[in-house]
Phi, psi and omega in degrees: 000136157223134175291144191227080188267141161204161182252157176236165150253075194296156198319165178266150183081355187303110161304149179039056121323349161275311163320315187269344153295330185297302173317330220251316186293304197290329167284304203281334177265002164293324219259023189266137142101021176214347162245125137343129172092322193290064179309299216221122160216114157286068146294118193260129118321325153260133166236184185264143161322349165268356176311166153289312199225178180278308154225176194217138198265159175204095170241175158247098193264168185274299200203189200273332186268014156270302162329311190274311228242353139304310186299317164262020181271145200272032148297291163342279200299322175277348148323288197281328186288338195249320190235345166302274228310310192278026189215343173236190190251334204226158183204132161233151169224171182204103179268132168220179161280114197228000000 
């Protein structure tokens, strides 16, 4: 299996920042069971104030070659284009072997 984590920071000043977290959690967390390979995808939305960032992917892959063809499949893509890319600022990831 491999895990696929990322933080996001969404933009400052961002209006309904709970809402658009809410959109953002609920399409990605849609996409379990329409991509191959996607075992698992968590998004969290509360974080504590010490945090980096705002919200954090927690996914699950079969494998690096699910992992890559989740990344251009155009759910994924159409997803990170209409409603991540354009609300946040900072996107950091961590792949590991799990």
């Amino acid at each position: 299996m491999i895990k696929h984590m990322i933080i996001w920071k969404m933009k400052e000043g961002l209006t309904e920042k709970r809402e658009t977290a809410a959109k953002i959690k609920e399409a990605l967390e849609g996409l379990v069971g329409k991509i191959d390979g996607l075992v698992e995808m968590h998004i969290l939305t509360e974080c504590y104030d010490t945090s980096a960032g705002d919200l954090m992917m927690d996914s699950t892959f079969t494998d690096r070659a699910a992992l890559a063809a989740y990344q251009k499949h155009p759910l994924h893509v159409e997803i990170s284009t209409e409603l991540v890319r354009p609300v946040v600022t900072e996107r950091l990831s961590f792949d590991y072997q799990a």
